[in-house]
C-alpha positions as CSV (number, residue, x, y, z in Angstrom):
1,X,0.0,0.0,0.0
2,X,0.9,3.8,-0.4
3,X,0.2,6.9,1.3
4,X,1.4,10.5,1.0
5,X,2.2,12.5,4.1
6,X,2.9,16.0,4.9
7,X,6.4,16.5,6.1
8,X,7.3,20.0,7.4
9,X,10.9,21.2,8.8
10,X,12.7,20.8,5.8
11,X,14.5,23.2,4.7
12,X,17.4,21.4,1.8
13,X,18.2,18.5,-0.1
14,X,20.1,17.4,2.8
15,X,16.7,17.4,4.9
16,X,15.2,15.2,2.4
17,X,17.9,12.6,2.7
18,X,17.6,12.8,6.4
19,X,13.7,12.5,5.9
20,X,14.1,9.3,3.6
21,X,16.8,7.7,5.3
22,X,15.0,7.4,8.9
23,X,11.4,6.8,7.4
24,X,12.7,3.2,5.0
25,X,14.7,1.9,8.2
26,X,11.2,1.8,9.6
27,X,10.1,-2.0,9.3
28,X,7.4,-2.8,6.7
29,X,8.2,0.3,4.9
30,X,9.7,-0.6,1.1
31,X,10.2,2.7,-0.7
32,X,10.1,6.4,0.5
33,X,9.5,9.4,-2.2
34,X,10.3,13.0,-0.7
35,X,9.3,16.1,-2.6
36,X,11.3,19.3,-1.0
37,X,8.8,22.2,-2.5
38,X,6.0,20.0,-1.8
39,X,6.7,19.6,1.8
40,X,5.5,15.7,1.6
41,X,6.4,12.0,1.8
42,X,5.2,9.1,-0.6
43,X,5.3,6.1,1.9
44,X,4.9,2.6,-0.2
45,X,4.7,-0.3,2.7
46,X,4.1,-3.8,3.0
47,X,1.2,-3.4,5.6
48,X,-0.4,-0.1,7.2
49,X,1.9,1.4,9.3
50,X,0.5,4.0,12.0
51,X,1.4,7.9,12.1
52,X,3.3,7.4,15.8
53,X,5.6,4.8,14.2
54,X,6.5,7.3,11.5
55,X,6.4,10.4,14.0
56,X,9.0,8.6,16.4
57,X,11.0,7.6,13.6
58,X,12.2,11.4,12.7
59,X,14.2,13.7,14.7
60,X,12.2,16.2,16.3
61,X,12.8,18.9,13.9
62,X,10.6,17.4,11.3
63,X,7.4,16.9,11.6
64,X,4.8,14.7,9.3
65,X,0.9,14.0,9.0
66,X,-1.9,12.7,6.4
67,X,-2.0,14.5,3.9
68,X,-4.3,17.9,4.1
69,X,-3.9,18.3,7.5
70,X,-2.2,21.1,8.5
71,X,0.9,21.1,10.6
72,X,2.9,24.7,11.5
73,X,6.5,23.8,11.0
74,X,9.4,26.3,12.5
75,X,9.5,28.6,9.6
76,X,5.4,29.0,9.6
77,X,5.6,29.4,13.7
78,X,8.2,32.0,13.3
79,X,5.4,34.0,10.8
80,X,3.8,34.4,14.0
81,X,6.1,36.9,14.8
82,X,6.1,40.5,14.0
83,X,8.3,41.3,11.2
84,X,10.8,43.4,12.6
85,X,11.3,40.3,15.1
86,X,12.6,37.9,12.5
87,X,14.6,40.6,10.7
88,X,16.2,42.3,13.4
89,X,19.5,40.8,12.9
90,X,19.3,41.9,9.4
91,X,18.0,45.1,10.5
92,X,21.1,45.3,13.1
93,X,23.7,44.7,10.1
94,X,22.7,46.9,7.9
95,X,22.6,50.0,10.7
96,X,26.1,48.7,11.3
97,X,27.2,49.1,7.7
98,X,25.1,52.4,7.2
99,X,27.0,53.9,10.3
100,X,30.6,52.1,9.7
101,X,30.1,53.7,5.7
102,X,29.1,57.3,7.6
103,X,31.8,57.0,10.0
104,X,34.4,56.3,7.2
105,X,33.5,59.5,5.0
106,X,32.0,61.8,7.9
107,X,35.3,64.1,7.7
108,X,35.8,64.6,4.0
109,X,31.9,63.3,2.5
110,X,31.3,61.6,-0.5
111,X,28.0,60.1,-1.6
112,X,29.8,58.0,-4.0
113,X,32.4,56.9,-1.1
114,X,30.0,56.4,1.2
115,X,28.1,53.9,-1.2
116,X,31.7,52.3,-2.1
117,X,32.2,51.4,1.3
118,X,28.8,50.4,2.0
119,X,28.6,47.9,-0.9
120,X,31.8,46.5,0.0
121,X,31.8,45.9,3.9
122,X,28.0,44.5,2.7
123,X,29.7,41.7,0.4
124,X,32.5,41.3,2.9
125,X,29.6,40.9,5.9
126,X,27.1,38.8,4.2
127,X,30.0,36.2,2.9
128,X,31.7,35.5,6.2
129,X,28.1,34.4,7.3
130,X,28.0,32.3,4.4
131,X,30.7,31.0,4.6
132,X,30.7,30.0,8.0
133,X,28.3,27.1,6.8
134,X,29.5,26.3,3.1
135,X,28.3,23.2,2.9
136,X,24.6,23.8,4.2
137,X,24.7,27.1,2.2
138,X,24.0,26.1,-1.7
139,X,21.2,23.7,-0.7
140,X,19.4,27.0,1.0
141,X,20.5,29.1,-1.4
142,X,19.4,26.8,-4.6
143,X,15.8,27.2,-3.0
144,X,15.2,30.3,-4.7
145,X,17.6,31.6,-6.2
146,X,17.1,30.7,-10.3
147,X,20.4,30.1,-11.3
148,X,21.9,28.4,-8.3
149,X,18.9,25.3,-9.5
150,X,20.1,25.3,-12.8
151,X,23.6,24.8,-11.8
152,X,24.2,23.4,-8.2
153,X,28.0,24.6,-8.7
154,X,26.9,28.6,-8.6
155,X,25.2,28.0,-5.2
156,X,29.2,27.0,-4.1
157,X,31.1,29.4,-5.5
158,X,28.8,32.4,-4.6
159,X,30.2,33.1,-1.0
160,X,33.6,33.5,-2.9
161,X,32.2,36.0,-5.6
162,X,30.1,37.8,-3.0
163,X,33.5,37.9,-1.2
164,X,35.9,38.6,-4.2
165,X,33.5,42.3,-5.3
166,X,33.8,43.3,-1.5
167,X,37.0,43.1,-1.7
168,X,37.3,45.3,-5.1
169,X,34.8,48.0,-3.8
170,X,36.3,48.6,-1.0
171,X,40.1,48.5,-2.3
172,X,38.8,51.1,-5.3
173,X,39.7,48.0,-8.4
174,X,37.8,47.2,-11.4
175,X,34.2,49.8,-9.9
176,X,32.5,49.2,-13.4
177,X,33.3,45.2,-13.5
178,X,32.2,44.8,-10.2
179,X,28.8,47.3,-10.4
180,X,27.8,45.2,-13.5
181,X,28.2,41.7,-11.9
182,X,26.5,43.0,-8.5
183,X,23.7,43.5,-10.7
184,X,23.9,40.8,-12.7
185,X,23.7,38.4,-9.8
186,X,21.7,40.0,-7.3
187,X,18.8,40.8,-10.0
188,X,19.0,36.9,-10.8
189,X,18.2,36.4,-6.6
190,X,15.8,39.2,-6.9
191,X,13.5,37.6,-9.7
192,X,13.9,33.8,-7.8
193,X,12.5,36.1,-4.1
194,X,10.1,37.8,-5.3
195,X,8.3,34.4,-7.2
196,X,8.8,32.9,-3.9
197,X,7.0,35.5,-1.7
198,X,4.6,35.9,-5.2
199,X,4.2,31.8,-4.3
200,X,4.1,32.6,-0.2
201,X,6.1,30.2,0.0
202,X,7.0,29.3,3.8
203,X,10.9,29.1,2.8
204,X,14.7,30.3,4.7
205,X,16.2,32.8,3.3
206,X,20.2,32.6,2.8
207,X,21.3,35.8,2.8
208,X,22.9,35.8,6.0
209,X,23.8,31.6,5.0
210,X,22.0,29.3,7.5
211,X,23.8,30.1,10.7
212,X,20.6,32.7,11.5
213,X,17.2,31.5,10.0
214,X,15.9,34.2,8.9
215,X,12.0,33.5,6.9
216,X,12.0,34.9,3.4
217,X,10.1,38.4,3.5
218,X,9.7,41.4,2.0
219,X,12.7,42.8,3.9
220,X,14.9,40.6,1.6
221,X,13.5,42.0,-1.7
222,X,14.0,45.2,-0.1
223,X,18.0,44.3,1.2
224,X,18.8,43.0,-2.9
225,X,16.9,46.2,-4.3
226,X,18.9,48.7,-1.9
227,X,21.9,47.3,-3.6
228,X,20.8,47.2,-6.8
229,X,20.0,50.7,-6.5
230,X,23.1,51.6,-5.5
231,X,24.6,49.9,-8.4
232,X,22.7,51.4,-10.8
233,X,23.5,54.7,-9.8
234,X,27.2,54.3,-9.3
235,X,27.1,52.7,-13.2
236,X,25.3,55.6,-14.3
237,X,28.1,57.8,-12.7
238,X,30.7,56.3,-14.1
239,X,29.3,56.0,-17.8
């Protein structure tokens, strides 16, 4: 026989191998399906197996029920929250970088400076975070971002490039090079967000990698498009 289940918790590919792995050491059960954007389990087995076997059988993280019945997993408890709540470390960095960019042009300002600085210590910020968990990182990141699911490689190497334009912003090489890519790959996230929260889709946003779990909301279209802005108008100078 074979039944579908709703599994919530998971968050990346490696979730669904945990999810498959401790569900077929379950006796009886013969094949176990797992669908990631579906959020459920396909369950073939030998004879009917009840929900408490299958419950007890996964870490506590993870949660699963018949199908239709709704469950709240982490990510849909933390919705309960207000907003600034869940984004207030990301709210907290980017004050920091907004005041350390201030701070570093106060004496002698430059608009253009000022926005320099600020894309750079944002690369050089947001890649340490992501970098701090490389290997969980491109399974988050592949989640949404278009490019990153086309080729799983990208969702690797991404910490690196986010890394690599910090570095040229704030040491004044290659400005044009480095505004064009920042737009090139941050309008790519942008369109892969923004059909996720067009979806409402109860997914992590990677951003700051997966050390802090922080829900995908408006406030990350609003991070990428603060950048993008930036870009655009330091392109335009420079043309």
């Amino acid at each position: 026989m074979k039944h579908t289940y709703t599994v919530t918790g998971m968050t990346c590919n490696g979730c669904v191998a945990s999810v498959s792995k401790y569900l077929s050491e379950i006796d009886g059960v013969e094949n176990v399906a797992v669908n990631l954007e579906a959020s459920e389990a396909v369950v073939e087995m030998k004879e009917h197996i009840d929900l408490d076997t299958l419950k007890s059988a996964l870490p506590e993280k993870y949660t699963i029920s018949k199908k239709g019945k709704l469950t709240m997993d982490p990510l849909a408890q933390e919705d309960e929250k207000s907003k600034l709540q869940q984004l207030k470390p990301l709210v907290l960095i980017f004050a920091y970088l907004f005041a350390a960019a201030f701070l570093l042009n106060f004496k002698a300002w430059s608009t253009s400076e000022a926005m320099l600085d600020f894309m750079g210590l944002f690369y050089i910020v947001f890649s340490f975070f992501k970098l701090l968990d490389l290997k969980g990182f491109p399974d988050s990141f592949r989640m949404y971002d278009p490019l990153a699911k086309i080729l799983p490689a990208y969702g690797w190497v991404y910490p690196f490039i986010e890394l690599a334009l910090g570095l040229l912003f704030l040491m004044r090489l290659q400005i044009s090079i480095a505004l064009v890519v920042t737009i090139l790959i941050l309008g790519i996230t942008t369109v892969g967000v923004t059909k996720s929260l067009l979806d409402k889709k109860s997914i992590r946003c990677a951003c700051l990698g997966t050390a802090l779990k922080l829900p995908m909301t408006e406030a990350t279209f609003i991070e990428n498009a603060i950048m993008l802005v930036m870009a655009f108008a330091m392109l335009l100078q420079l043309v």
